[in-house]
N, C-alpha and C positions, 0 to 999 in steps of 0.2 A: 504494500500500500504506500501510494506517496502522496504526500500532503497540497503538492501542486496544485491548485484548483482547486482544491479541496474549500467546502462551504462547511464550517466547525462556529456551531455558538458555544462559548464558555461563559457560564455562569459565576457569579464570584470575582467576577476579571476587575476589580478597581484595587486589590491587591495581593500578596500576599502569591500561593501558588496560582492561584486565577492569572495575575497580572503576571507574574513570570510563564506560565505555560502560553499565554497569549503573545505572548511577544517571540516565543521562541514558537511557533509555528507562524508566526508573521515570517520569519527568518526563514521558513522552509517553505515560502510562499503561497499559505491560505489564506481564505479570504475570510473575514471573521466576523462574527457578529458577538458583542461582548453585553454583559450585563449583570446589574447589580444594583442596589439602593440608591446609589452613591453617582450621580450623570457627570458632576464635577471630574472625581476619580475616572472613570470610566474614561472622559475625554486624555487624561495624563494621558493613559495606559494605550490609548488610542494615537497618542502623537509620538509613540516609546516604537510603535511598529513601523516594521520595516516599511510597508505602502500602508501609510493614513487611507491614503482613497481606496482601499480595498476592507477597509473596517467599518462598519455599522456598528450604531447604540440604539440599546433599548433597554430602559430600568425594567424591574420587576424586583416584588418581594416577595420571597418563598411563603413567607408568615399569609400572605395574602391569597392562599394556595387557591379559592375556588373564582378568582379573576384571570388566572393565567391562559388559559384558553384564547382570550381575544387577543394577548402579547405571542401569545407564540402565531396566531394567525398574520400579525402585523409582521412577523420576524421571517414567515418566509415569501413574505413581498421583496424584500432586500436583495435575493440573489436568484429567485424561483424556488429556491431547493435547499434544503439542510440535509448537509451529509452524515454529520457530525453533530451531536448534541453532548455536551459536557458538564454536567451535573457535580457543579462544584462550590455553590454555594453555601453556608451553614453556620451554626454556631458552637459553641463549646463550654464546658460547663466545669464547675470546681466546688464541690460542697458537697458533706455529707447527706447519706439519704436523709437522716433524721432532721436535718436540719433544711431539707429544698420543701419549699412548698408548692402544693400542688400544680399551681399556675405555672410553673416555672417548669416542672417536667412537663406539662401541653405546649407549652408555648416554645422547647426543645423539640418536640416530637413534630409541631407543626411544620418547623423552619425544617428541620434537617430529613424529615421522613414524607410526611402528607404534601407538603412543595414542590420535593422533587419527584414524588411519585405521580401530581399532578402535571408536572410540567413534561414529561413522561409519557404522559395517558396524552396529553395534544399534540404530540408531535406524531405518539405509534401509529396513527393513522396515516399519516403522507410517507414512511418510512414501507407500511405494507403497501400502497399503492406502487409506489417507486421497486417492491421487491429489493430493495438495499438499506441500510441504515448501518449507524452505530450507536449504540448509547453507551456512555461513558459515565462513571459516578466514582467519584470521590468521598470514599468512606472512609475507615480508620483501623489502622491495627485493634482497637478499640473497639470495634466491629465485631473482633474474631476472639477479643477477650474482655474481660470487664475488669479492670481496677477502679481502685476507692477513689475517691473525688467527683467520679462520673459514669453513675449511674443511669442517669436518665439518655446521657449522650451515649454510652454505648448501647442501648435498647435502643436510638433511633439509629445508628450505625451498624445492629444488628440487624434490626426490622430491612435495612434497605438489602444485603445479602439475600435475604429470603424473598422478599419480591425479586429482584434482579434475577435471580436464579431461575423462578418460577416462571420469568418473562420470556427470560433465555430459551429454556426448555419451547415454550408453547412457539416461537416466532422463528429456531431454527428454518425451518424450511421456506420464512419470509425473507431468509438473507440478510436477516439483521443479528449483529453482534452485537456484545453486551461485555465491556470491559471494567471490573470491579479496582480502583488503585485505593492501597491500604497505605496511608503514610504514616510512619513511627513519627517522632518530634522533627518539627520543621522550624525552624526560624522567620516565622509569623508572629502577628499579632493575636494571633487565636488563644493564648491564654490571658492578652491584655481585656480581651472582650468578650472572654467565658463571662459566663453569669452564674452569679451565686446565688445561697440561698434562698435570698427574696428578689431577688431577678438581679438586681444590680451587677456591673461589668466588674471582675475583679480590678481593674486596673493596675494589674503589675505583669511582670512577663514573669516565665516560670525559668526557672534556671536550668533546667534539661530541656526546653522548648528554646532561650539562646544559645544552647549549646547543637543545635538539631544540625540537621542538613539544610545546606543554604537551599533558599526558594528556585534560584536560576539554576543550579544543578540537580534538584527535583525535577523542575522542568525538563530538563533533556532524557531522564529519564524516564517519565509518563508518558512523554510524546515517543518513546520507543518503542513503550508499550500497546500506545493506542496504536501504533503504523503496524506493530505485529500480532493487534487483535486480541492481546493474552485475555486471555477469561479471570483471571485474577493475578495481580503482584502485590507485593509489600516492598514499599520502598522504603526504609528502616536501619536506624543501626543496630548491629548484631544481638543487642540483649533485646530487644522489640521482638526483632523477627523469632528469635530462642523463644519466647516466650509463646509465641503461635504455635509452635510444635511441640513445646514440651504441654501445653492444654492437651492439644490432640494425641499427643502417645501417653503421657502418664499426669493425667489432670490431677490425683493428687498431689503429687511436685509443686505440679502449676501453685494447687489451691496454699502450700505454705508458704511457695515465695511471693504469693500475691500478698499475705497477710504481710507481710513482711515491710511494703512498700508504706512509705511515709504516710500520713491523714491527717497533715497539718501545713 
């Protein structure tokens, strides 16, 4: 698969892994349509690509999940055609269970699971007409394990696993792929604007989140994976990724070195 021509909306794209995978498939000459809350951001991220004039904006908020249907309808006026749908919008979260309240796991589940699931369900349709597609979703090593702080965000990073998979399964033979990327700690803003217990944004970075993989060398390697279709990666430093297999072959392991990890 080559990205040439290729028509990819990335959601999320005003920063962070959005705004670096956007700019590096600008580089590999697609044409893009970007979005996210933020139309200011948006436009940076849009003057950051290689050809401006092959990028289109369109805000949308996940949160706002049963409106998306008329934005995605707007979005594939842009080029006729999305190749490429990138489902990489979300939030992230930092508090004990005991202490999140309720609102705040909905309002997790909305943005990062019911969102993208919508935004999903508007595109599947022009994806089985066309007989081609991709849908792309950015979930979480998180996804595949649950540690303390983030409860509610791995149950919506679970949740997207099981529909994706589900989706996979039913549309194989519409020629659409479905590629799942798990990212360990990133060097984002995602733990500045995790939400705590009462929704409010931590406003601090985590200090294994600055120590992550830079955002522009994530990028080169999602976009590796999205060109080779993979059905899932984890792009991860080595005790992340450890930690997905040792769940999967000896979950009790898992379950004492999870206890183990800090809750404060």
């Amino acid at each position: 698969m080559s990205f040439n021509n290729k028509v990819i909306w990335v959601t999320g794209a005003s920063s962070g892994i959005g705004k670096a995978l956007a700019i590096e498939l600008s580089n590999q000459n697609a044409k893009l349509i970007l979005s996210s809350r933020n139309k200011e951001d948006l436009e940076i991220t849009k003057s950051e690509c290689k050809i401006p004039e092959d990028v289109k904006i369109i805000t949308l908020d996940y949160e706002d999940y049963t409106n998306l249907k008329p934005i995605a309808d707007e979005a594939l006026t842009f080029f006729g055609r999305i190749d490429v749908l990138v489902n990489n919008g979300g939030i992230s979260q930092r508090s004990l269970v005991k202490d999140t309240a309720i609102t705040v796991d909905k309002r997790i589940i909305d943005i990062n699971y019911l969102g993208v699931v919508a935004l999903t369900k508007a595109i599947l349709p022009h994806f089985i007409e066309n007989n081609a597609g991709h849908f792309v979703t950015t979930t979480s090593i998180v996804g595949k394990i649950g540690t303390p702080l983030r409860s509610s965000y791995a149950a919506s990073k679970h949740a997207l696993h099981g529909f994706f998979d589900s989706l996979r399964a039913e549309h194989h033979n519409d020629n659409i792929a479905v590629t799942l990327v798990c990212p360990g700690f990133v060097n984002t803003n995602i733990s500045k604007n995790a939400l705590t217990g009462d929704g409010s944004p931590q406003q601090k970075m985590d200090k294994a989140t600055a120590n992550g993989i830079q955002p522009e060398r994530f990028a080169k390697l999602m976009a590796k994976a999205i060109k080779n279709k993979k059905e899932e990666v984890y792009i991860a430093g080595a005790k992340e990724k450890l930690g997905v297999y040792v769940k999967r072959f000896v979950p009790k392991i898992f379950s004492v070195m999870v206890r183990k990890l800090s809750v404060t």
